[in-house]
Backbone as CSV, one residue per row, in Angstrom:
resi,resn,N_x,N_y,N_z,CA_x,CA_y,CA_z,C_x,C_y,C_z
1,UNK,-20.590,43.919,-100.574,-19.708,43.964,-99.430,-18.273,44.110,-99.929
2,UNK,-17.708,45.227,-99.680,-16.356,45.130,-99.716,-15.390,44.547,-99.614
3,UNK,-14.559,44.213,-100.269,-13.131,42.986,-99.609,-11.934,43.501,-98.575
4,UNK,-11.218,43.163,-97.754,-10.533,42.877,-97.053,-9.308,44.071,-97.703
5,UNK,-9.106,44.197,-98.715,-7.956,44.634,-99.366,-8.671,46.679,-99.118
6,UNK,-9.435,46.592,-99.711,-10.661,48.073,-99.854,-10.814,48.554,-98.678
7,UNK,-10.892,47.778,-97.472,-11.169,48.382,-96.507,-9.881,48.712,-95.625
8,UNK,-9.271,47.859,-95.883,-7.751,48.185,-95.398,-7.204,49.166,-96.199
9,UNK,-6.879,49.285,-96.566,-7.022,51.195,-98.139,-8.214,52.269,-97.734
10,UNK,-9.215,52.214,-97.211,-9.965,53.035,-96.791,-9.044,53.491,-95.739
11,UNK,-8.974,52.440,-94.628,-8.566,52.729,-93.233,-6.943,53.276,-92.990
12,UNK,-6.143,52.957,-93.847,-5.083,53.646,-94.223,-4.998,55.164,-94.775
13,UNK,-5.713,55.708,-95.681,-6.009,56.372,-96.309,-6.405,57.343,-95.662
14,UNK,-7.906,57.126,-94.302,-8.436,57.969,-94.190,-7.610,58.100,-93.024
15,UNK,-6.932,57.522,-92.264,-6.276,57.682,-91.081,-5.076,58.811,-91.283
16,UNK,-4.556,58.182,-92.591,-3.215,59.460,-93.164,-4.128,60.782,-93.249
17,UNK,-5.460,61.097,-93.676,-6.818,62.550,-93.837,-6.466,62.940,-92.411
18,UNK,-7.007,62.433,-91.048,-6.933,62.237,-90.215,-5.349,63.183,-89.684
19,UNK,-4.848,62.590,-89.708,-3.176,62.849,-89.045,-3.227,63.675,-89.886
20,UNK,-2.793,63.981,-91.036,-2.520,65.130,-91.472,-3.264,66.369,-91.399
21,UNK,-4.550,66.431,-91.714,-5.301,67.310,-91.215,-5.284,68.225,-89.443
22,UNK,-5.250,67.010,-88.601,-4.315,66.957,-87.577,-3.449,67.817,-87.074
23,UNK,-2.276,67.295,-87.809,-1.110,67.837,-87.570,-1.336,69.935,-88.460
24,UNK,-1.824,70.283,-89.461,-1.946,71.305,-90.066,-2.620,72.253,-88.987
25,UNK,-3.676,71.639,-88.223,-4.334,72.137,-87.071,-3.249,72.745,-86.090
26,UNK,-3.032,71.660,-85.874,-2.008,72.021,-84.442,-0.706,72.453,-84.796
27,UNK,-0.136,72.838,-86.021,1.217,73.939,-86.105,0.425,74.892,-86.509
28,UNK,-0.992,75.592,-87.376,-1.490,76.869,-87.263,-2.260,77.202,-85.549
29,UNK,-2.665,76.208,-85.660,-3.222,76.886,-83.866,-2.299,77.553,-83.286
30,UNK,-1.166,76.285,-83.005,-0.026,77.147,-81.589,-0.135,78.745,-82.104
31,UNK,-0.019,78.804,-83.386,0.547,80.029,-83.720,-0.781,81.218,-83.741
32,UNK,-1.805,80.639,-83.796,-2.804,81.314,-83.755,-3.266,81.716,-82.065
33,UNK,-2.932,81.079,-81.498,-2.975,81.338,-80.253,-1.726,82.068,-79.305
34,UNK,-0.665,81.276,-79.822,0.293,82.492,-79.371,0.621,83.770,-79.575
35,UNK,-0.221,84.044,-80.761,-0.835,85.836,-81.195,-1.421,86.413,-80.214
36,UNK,-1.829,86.092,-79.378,-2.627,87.075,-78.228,-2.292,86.899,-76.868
37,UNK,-1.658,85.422,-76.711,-1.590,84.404,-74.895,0.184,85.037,-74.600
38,UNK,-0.094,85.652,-73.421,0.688,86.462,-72.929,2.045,84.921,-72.730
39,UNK,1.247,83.389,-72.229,2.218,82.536,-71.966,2.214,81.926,-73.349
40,UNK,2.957,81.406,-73.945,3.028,81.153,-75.083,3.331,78.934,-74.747
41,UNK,3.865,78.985,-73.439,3.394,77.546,-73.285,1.955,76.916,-73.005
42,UNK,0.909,77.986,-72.273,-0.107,77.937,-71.806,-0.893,77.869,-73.474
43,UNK,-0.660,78.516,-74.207,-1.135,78.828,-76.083,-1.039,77.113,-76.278
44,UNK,0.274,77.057,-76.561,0.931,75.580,-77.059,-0.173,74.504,-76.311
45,UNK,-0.160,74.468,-75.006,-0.959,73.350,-74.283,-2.624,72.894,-74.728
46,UNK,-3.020,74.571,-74.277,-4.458,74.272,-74.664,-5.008,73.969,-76.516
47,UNK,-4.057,74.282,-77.363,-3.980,73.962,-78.409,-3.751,72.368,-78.552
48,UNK,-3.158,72.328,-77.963,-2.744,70.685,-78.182,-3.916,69.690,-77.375
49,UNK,-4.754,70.222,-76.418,-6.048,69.556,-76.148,-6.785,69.522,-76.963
50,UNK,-6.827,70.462,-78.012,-7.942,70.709,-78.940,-7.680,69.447,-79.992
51,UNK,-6.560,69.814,-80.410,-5.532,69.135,-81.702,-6.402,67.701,-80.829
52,UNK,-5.730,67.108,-79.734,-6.086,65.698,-79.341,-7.992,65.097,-79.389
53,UNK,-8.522,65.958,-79.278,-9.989,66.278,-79.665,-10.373,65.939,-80.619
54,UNK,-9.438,66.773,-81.323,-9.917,66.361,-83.053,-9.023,65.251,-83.601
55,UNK,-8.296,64.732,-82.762,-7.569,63.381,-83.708,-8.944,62.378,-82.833
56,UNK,-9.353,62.403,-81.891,-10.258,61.500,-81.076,-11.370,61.361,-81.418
57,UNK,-12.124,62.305,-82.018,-13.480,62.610,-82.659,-13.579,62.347,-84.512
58,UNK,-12.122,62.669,-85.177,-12.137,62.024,-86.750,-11.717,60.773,-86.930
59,UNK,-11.065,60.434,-85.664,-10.710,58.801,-86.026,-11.967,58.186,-85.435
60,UNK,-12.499,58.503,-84.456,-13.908,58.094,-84.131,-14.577,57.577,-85.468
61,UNK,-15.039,58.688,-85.729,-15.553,58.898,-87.373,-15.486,57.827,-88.102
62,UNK,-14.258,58.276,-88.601,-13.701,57.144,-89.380,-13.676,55.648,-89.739
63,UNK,-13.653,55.697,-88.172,-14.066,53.886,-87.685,-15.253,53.725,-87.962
64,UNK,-16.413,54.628,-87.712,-17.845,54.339,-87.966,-18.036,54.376,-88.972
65,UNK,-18.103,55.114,-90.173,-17.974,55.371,-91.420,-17.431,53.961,-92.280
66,UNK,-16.180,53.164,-91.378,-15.349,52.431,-92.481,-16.420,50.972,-92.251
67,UNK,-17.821,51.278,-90.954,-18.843,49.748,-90.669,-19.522,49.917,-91.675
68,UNK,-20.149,51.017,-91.683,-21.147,51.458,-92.233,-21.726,50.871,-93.676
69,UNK,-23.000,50.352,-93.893,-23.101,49.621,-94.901,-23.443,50.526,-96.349
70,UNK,-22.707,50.323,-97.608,-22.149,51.420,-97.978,-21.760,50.505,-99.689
71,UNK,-22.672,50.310,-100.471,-22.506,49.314,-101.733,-22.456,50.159,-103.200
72,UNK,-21.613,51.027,-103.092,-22.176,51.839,-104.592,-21.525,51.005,-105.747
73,UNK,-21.263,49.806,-105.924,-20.663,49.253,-106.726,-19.651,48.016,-106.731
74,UNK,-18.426,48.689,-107.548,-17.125,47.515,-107.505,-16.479,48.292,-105.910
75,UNK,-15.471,47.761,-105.617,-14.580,48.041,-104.440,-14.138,49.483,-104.277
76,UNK,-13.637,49.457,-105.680,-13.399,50.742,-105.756,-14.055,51.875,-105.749
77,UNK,-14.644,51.731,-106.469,-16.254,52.962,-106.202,-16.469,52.949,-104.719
78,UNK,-16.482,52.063,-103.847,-16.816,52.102,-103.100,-16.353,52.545,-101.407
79,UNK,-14.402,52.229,-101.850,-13.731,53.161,-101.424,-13.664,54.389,-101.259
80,UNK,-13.852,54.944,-102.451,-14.091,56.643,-102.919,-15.036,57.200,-102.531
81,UNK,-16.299,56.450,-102.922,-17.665,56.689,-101.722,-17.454,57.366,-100.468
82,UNK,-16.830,56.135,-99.600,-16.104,56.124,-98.337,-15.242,57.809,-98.000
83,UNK,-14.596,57.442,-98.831,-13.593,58.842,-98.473,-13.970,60.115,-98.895
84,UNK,-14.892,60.254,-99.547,-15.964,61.545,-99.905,-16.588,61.739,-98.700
85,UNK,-17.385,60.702,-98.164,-18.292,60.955,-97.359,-17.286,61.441,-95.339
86,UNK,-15.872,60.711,-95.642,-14.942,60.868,-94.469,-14.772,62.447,-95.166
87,UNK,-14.332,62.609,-96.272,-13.909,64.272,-96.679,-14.698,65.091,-96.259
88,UNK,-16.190,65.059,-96.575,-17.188,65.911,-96.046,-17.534,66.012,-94.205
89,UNK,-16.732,65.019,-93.646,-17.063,64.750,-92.416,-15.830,65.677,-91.310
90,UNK,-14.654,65.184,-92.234,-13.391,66.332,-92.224,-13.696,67.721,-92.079
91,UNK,-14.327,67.988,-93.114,-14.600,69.005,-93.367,-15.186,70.102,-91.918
92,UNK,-16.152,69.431,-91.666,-16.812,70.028,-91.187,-16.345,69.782,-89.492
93,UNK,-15.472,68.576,-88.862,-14.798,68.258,-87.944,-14.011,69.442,-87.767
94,UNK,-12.797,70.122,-88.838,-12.014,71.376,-89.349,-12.648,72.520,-89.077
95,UNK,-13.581,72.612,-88.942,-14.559,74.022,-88.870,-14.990,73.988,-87.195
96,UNK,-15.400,73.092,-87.032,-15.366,73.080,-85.397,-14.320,73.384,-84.629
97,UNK,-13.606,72.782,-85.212,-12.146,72.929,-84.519,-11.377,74.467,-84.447
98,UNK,-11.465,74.936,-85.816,-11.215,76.439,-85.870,-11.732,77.236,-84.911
99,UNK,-13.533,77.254,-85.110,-14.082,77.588,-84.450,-13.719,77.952,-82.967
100,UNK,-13.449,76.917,-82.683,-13.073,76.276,-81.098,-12.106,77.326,-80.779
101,UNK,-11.042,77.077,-81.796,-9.335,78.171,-81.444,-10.081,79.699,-81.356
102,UNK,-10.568,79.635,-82.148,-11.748,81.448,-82.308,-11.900,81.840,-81.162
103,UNK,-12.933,81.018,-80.614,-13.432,81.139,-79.695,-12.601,81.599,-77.998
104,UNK,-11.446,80.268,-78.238,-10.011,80.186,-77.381,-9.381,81.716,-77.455
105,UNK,-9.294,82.264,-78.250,-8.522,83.298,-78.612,-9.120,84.436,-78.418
106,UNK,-10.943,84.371,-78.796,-11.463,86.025,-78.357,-11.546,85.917,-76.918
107,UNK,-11.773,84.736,-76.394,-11.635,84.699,-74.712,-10.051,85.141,-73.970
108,UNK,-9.219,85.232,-74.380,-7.992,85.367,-74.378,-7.399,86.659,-74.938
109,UNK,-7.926,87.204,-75.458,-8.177,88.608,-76.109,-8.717,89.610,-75.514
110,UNK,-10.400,88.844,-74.483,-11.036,90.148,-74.012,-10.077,90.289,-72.232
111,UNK,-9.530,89.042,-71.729,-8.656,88.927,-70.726,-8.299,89.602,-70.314
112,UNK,-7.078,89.400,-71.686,-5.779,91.090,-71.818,-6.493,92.042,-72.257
113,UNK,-7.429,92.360,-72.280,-8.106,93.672,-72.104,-8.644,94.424,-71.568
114,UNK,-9.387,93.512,-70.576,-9.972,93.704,-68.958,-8.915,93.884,-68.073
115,UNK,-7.704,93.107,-68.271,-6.771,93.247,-66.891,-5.793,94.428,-67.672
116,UNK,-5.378,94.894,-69.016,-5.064,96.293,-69.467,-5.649,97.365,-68.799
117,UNK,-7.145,96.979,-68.601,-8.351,98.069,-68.079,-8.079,98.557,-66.887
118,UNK,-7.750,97.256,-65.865,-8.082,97.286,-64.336,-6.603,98.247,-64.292
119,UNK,-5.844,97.589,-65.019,-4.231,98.880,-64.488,-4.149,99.872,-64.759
120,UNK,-4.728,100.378,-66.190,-5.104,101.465,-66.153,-5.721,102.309,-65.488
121,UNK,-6.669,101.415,-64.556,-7.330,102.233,-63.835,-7.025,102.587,-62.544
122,UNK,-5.775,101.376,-62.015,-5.448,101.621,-60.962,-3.783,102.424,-60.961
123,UNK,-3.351,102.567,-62.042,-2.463,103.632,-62.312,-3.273,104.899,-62.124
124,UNK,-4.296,105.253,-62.657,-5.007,106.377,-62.859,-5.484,106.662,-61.670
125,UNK,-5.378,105.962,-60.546,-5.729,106.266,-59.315,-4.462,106.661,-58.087
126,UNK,-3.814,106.064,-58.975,-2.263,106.170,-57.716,-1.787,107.428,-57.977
127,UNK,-2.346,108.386,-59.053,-1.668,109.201,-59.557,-2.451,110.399,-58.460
């Protein structure tokens, strides 16, 4: 069982993974989304639901991860354990999340392309 000191260093540690990871999300998103979103506050917003998603779902994590019974050794080993297994969890939290903006963005992409379409077509008719 871990001591008091280890787990408070886990939970510090992985919380700074957390926020920072975080925060890297949500200044490439805006920008990944304001590449195509005609409103560039409407980009910013729904980005920032996502961003709040993923701070809600890795600190989730995190918390479960830091119960979790988990003995590979001295404290320390066992910290590192910990934050491997939060890294790999990151990891793959990060990929969803991308995903997600992907997803945000080809929907937002085929939009302005359909309503490009419809004027085109209704230019092409007024003519």
């Amino acid at each position: 069982m871990p001591g008091a000191g280890s787990f408070v260093v886990f939970l510090i540690v992985g919380a700074a993974l957390v926020v920072g990871d975080g925060q890297l999300i949500r200044r490439s998103g805006t920008t990944y989304l304001q590449s195509t979103a005609r409103d560039s506050a409407a980009a910013d917003s729904v980005n920032q639901l996502v961003v709040v998603v993923f701070h809600l779902a890795a600190l989730g994590l995190l918390a479960l991860i830091s119960v979790l019974p988990m003995d590979v050794g001295s404290d320390p080993e066992t910290v590192v354990a910990r934050l491997g297994v939060l890294l790999l969890v990151l990891a793959v939290a990060h990929g969803v999340t991308i995903s997600t903006l992907g997803r945000i963005r080809t929907h937002q992409q085929s939009q302005t392309l359909q309503e490009e379409i419809v004027r085109a077509q209704e230019n092409a008719t007024e003519r």
